[in-house]
N, C-alpha and C positions, 0 to 999 in steps of 0.2 A: 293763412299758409297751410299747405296739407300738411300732415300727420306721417310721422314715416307708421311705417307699417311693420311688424313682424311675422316673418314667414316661415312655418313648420310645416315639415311634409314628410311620413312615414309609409313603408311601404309593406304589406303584410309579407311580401316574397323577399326576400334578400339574400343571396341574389335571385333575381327573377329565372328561374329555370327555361331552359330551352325543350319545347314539348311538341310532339306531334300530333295531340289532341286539343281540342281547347278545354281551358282550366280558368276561373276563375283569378283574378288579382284585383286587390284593393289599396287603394292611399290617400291613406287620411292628410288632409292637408289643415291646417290650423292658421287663421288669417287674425293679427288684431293689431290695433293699434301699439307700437312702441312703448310708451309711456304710462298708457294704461295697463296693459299686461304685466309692465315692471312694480306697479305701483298694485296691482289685484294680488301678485305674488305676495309683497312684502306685510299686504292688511289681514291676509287671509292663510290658515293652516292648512286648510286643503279639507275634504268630507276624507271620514274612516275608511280604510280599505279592508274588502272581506277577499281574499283570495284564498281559491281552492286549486291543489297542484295535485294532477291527476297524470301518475307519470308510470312510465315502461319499466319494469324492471326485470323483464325477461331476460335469459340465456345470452339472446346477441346483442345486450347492450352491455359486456362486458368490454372490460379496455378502458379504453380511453373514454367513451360515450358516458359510461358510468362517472366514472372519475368528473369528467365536466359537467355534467349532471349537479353530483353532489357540490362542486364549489358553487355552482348556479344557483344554487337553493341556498346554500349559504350564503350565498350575498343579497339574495332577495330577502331573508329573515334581519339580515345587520341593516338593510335601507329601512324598513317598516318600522311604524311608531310605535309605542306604545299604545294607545287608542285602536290600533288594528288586530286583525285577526287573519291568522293562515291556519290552513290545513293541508296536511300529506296524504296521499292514496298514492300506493302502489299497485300496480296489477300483473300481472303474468299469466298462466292458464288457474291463477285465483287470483283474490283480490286480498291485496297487503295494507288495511289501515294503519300507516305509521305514525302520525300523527290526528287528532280528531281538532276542530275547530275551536283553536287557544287564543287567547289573547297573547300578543308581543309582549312577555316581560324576562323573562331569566334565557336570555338568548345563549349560557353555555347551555343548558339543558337544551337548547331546539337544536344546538348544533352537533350534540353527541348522539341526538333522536337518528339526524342523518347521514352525521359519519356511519351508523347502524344501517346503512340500505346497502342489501347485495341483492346480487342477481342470480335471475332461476328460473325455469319454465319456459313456455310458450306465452301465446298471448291474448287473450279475451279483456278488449278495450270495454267493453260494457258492465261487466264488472265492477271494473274502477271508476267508471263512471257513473254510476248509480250511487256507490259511496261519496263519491264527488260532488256530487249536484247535491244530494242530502247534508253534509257538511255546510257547502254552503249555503243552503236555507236556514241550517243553524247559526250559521257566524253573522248574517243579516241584521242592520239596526237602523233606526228611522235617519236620514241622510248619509249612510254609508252609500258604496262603491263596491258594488261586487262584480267578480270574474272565474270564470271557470279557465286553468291553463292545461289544455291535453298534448303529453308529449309522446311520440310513439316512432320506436323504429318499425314497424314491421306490419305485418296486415293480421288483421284479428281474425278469429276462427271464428264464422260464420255466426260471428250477431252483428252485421252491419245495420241492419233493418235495426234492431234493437237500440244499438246507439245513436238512432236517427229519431228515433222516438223521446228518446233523452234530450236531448239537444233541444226539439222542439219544445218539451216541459222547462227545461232550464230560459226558452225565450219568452215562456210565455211567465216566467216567474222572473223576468226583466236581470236575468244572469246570463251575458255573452260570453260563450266560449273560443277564447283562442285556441286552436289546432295545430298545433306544431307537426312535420316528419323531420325527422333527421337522419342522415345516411342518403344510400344513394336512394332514386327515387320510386324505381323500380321495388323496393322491398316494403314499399308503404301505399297506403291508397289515396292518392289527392284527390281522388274524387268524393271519397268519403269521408276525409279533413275540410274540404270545402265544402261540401253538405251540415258538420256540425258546427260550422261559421255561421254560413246563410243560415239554418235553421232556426238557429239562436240569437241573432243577430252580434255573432264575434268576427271573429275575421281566421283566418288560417295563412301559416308560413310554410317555409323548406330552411332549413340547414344545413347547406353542406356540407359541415365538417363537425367535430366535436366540439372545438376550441367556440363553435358559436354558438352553441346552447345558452351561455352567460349574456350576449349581448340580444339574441331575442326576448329570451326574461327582463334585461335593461329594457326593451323598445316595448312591451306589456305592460311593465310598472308604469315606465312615464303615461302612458294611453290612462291608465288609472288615474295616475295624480292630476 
């Protein structure tokens, strides 16, 4: 008798943006057996997660951006185990390490690190990313899960080249970076969000709105576990 099957399907765009270029989209689809899958879940804890949150904290991410921002990060620090390890970079026209590569234990303390992030400056993504990707070589351990998450409203000031160079160091050190924009799309570059996907071998999204910055962080975590 077959096997039912269970079927996962995740989409890097959500919603998939209407463009008059072509752009990149990916979707992960996840195929296993029913009973199996339910039965791997309940034998197994999952390998450690290393995640590195490399995120905007310029000038126009004030509002609401920020705001959902920070609850997004706070719910990504309340899912992780204790066995895991996050780290914070912020960047603007500098680079803000908020947090450096911790293990998950006294979660008020990580949570008042990020009630602690405001916004300021312009924006050089590479910065924050060079902190990023060094974090997470340090938070690395023999069967962990690592990820780099870049969130960014806006277009960086002329180190694209630079962060392309990144990306492909973080693939060739088997760390994928997810590329988030959020806002409209026009104020970001997918072309260069999709560059440090493919490079790295992560993937890259769009958010439309504030209120979704929480559940693309949800759709990264699950990708991890």
């Amino acid at each position: 008798m077959p096997q039912k099957l269970s079927l996962t399907s995740t989409w890097n765009y959500d919603p998939l943006p209407a463009l008059q270029e072509q752009s990149l989209a990916y979707l992960v689809v996840d195929i296993s057996e029913a009973a199996q899958a339910e039965a791997d879940a309940a034998a197994s804890p999952g390998a450690a997660l290393n995640l590195s949150l490399v995120l905007d904290a310029s000038g126009s991410m004030a509002g609401a951006k920020i705001r959902n921002l920070k609850e997004a990060v706070g719910w990504v620090v309340d899912q992780l185990s204790e066995g895991d390890t996050v780290a914070v970079t912020l960047f603007s026209d500098e680079v803000r390490p908020l947090l450096p590569s911790t293990p998950v234990g006294d979660r008020k303390a990580l949570h008042e690190k990020i009630e602690a992030i405001r916004e300021s400056g312009g924006t050089a993504m590479s910065k924050g990313l060079l902190v990023g990707l060094d974090e997470a070589m340090k938070g690395r351990k023999a069967g962990s899960v690592s990820r780099i998450v870049v969130l960014t409203d806006g277009q960086t000031w002329g180190d694209a080249d630079r962060c392309r160079e990144l990306a492909a160091q973080a693939g060739e050190a088997g760390i994928p970076i997810t590329a988030l924009g959020v806002g409209a799309d026009e104020d970001w570059s997918i072309e260069l969000l999709d560059a440090l996907a493919s490079e790295s071998g992560g993937d890259s999204g769009y958010i439309a709105r504030p209120e979704e910055i929480a559940d693309a962080f949800k759709s990264t975590l699950r990708l991890m576990q």
